[in-house]
C-alpha positions in Angstrom: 24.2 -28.3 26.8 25.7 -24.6 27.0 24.5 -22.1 29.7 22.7 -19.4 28.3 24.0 -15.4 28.4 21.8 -13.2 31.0 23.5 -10.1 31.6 24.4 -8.8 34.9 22.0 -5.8 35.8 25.4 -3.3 35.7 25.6 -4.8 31.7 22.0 -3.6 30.3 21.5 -0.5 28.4 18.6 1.1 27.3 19.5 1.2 23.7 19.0 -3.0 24.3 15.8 -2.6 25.6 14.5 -0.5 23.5 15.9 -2.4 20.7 13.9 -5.6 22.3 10.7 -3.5 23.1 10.9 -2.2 19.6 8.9 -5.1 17.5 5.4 -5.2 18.4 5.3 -8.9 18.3 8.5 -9.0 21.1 6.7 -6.7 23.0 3.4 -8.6 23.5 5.5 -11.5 24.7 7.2 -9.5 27.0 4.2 -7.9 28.3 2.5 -11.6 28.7 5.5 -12.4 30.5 5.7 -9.9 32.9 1.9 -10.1 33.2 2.2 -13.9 34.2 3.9 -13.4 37.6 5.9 -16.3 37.5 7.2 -18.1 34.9 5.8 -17.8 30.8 6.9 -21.4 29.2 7.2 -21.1 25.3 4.1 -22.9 25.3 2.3 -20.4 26.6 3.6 -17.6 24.5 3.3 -19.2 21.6 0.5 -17.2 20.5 -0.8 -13.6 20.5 -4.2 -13.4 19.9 -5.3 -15.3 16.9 -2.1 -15.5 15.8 0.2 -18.4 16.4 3.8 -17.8 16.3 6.2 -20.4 14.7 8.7 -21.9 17.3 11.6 -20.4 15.2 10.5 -17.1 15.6 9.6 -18.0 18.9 12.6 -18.5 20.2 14.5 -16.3 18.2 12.1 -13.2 20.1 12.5 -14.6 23.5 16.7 -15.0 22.9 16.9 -11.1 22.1 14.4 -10.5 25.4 17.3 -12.4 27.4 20.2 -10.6 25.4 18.8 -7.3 26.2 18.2 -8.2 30.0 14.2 -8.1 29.9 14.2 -12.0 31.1 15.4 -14.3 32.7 15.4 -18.0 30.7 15.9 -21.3 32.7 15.9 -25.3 31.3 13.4 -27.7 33.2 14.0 -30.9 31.1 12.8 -29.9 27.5 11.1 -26.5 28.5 12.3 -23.4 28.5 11.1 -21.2 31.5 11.1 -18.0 31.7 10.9 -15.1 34.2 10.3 -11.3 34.2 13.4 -9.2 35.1 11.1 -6.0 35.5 11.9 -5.0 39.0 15.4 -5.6 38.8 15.6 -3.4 35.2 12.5 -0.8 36.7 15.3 0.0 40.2 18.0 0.6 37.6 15.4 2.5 34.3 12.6 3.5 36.4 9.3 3.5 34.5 10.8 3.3 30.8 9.2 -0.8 30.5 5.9 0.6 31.9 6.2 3.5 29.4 7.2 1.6 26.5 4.6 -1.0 27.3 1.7 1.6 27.8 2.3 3.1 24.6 1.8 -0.4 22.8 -1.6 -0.6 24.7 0.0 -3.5 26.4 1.0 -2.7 30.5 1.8 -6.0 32.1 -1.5 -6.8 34.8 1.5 -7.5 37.6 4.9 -6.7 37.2 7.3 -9.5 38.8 
């Protein structure tokens, strides 16, 4: 199985993460991730609301999340866990996730 990309801290820009941030649908997962604490299995975030979101989708979402930095994505057998980066992106673009995620109405309850 190939390792997955998670760029270095150095490696993220903001045009990424506000790429990521910029669907409504990636941003509630994000938010529900970085609300969670720890880890957010795709399980978990596989629905919003009333709304369930198909697997593809799914995981298509949480791959541009790790591309632009936002999380962090480890295997545990067949799951897929994964982890808020938001202190480590916060120390290097502080406040622009809380900003981003307060104008969607969504602030994460605890930021990892």
């Amino acid at each position: 199985m190939r390792s997955l990309f998670h760029p270095a801290i150095g490696d993220i820009k903001p045009e990424a993460i506000l790429y990521a941030l910029s669907d409504p649908e990636r941003a509630a997962i994000f938010a529900q991730i970085a609300g969670a604490g720890s880890s957010g299995n795709c399980a978990a975030l596989s629905s919003l609301g009333e709304r369930v979101i198909p697997k593809s989708s799914l995981s298509q979402h949480v791959k541009v999340l790790r591309e632009a930095g936002l999380i962090r994505c480890e295997r545990r057998g067949i799951e897929m866990s994964n982890h808020s980066r938001c202190s480590e992106v916060d120390a290097r673009f502080p406040g622009l996730i809380l900003a981003i995620l307060t104008a969607y109405g969504r602030p994460p309850a605890a930021a990892d």
